[in-house]
C-alpha positions as CSV (number, residue, x, y, z in Angstrom):
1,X,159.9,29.6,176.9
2,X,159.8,32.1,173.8
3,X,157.0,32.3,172.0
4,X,157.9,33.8,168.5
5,X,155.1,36.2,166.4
6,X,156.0,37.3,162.9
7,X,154.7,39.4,160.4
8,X,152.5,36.5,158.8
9,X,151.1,35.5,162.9
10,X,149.8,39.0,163.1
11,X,148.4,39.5,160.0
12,X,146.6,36.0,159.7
13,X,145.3,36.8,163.1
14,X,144.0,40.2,162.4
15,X,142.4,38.8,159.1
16,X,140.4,36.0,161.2
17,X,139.7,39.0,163.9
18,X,138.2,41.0,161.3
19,X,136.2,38.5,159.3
20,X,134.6,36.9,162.3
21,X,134.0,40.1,163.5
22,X,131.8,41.0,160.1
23,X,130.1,37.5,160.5
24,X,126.8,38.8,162.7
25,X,126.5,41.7,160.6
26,X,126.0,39.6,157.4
27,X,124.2,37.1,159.2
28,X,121.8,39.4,160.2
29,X,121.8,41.1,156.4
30,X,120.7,37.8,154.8
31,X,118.1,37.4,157.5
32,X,116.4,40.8,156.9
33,X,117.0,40.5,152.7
34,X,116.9,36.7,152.4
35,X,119.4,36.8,149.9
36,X,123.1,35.8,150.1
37,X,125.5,38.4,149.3
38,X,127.8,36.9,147.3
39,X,125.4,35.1,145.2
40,X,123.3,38.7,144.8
41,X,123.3,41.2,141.9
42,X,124.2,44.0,144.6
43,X,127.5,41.7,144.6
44,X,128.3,42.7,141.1
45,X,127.3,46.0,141.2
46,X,129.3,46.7,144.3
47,X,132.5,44.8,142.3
48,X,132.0,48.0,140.0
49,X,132.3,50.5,142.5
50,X,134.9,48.9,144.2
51,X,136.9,50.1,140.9
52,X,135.7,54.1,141.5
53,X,136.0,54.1,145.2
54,X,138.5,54.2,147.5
55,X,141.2,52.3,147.5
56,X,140.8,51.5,143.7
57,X,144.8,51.5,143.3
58,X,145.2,48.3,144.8
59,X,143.3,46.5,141.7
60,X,146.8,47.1,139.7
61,X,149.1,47.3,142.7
62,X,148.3,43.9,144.0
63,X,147.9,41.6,140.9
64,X,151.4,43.5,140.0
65,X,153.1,43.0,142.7
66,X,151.4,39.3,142.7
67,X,152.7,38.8,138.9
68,X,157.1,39.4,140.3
69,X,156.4,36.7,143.2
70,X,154.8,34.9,140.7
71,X,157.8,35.4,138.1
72,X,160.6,34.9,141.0
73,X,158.8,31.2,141.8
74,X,158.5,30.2,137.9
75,X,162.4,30.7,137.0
76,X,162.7,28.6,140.4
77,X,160.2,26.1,139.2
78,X,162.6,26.1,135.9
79,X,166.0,25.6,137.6
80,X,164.6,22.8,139.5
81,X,163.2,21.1,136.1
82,X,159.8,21.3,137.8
83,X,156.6,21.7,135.4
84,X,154.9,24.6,134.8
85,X,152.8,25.4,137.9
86,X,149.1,25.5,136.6
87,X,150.2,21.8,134.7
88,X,151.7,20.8,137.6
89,X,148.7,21.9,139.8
90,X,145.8,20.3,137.5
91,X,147.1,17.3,135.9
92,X,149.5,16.1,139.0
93,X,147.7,15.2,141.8
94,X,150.5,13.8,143.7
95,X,152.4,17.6,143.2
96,X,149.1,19.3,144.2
97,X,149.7,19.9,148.3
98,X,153.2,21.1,148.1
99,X,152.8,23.3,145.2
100,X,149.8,24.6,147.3
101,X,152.2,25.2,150.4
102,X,154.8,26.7,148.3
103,X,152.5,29.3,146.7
104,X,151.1,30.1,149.8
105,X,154.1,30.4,151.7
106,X,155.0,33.2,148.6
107,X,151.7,35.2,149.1
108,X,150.5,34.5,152.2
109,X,151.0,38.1,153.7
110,X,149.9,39.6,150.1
111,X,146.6,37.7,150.8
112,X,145.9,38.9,154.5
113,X,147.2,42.6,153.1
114,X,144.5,41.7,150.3
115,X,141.4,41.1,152.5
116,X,142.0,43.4,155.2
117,X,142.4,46.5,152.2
118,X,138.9,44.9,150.6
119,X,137.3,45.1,154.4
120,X,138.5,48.9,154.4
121,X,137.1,49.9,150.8
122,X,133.7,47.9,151.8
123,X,133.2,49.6,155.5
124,X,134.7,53.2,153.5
125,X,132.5,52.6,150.5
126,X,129.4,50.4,151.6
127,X,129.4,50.8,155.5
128,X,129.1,47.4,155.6
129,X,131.8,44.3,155.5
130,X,130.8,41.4,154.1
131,X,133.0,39.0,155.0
132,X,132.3,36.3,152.4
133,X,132.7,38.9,149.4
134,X,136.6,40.2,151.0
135,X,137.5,36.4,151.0
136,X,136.4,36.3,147.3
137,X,137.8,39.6,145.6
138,X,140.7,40.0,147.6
139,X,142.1,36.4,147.0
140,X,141.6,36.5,143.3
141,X,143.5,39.5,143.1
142,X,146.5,37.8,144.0
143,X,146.0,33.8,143.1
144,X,145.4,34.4,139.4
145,X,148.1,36.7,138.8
146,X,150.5,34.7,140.8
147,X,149.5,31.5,139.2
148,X,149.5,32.8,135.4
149,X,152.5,34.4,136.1
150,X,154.2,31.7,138.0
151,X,153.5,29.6,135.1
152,X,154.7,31.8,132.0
153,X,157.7,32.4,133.6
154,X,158.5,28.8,133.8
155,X,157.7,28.3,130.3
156,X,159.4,31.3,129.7
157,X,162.7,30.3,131.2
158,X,162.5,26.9,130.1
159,X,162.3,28.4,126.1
160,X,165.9,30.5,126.8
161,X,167.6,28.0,128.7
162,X,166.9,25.4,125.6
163,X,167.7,27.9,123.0
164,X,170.4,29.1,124.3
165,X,172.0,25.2,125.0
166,X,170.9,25.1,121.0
167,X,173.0,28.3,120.0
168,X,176.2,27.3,122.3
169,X,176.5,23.8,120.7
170,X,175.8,25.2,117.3
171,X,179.2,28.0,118.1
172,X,181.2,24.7,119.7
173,X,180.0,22.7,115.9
174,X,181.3,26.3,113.8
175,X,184.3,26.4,116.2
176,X,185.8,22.5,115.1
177,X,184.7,23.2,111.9
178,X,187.3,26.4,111.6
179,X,189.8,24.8,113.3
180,X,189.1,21.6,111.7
181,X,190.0,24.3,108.4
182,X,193.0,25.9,109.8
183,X,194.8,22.6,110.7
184,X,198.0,22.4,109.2
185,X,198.7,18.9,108.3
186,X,203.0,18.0,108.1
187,X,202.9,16.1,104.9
188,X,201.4,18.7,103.0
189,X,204.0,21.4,104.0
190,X,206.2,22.2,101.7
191,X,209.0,24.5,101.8
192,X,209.5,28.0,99.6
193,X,211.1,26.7,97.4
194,X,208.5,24.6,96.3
195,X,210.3,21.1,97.3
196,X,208.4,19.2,99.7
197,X,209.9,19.4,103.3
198,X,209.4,15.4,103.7
């Protein structure tokens, strides 16, 4: 029997792995402090120098790379005639667990590449990995990028595709109107000599 590991298998493993790992650590934080991280000030403050410290390049790399998947699934959400996604996520709650699958299946791996880079900058910065915190900034990264983008270029898509239905029936209407013009009609012909040829 094969068993068969991708890239996502690994990843989503290592991101558990590392995550429960962190759990004691912040259990044992919140007992000593008596306050929860994420719901701290220190949470806020630490948001700021996650910007100056290392790996700060990820806070463009990631929501842009997050805005093309996002762009790629809209103009696929367009062919199909399928609402735009934040629509389709809010006000259809029939839509609401396969849109869910679908954007995940898209970012999955930019998720787990997500929290596992904001566990690195918090043991590289902080020398300590809060586990709940990497599960909040590293998501958000990618989800509302993906989703705004996901969205707009639905809309977006949706906007050409109409106008330019509107401009090709408006060149079919101009062309039968100039040929409608150039038609000759027999009974009006009349020969060079100015006689008619009827």
């Amino acid at each position: 029997m094969k068993i068969s590991i991708n890239r996502s298998s690994i990843l989503t493993a290592l991101v558990v792995i590392v995550l429960v790992a962190a759990v004691p650590f912040a259990i044992w934080e919140f007992i000593h402090t008596h306050e929860l991280y994420i719901l701290s000030h220190r949470f806020l403050n630490d948001i700021v120098a996650r910007l100056h410290g290392p790996g700060r390049l990820r806070f463009i790399l990631q929501p842009t790379v997050a805005i093309v998947f996002g762009a790629r699934d809209g103009i696929k959400d367009a062919r199909a005639d399928r609402p735009p996604f934040l629509q389709n996520l809010l006000f259809h709650s029939t839509d609401r667990p396969g849109l869910m699958r679908s954007a995940l299946a898209s970012v999955r791996d930019l998720l787990a590449i997500a929290i596992l880079l904001d566990v690195i900058s918090q043991l590289l910065i902080f020398r300590m990995v809060h586990p709940g915190a990497a599960l909040i900034v590293g998501p958000v990264l990618i989800a509302l990028p993906y989703a705004s983008s996901r969205t707009l270029a639905n809309r977006t898509a949706k906007w050409r595709a109409r106008h330019a239905l509107i401009g090709r029936s408006e060149t079919t209407r101009e062309q039968k109107e100039m040929s409608g013009r150039k038609t000759i009609h027999p009974e009006r012909t009349t020969n060079r000599g100015g006689g008619s040829l009827g």
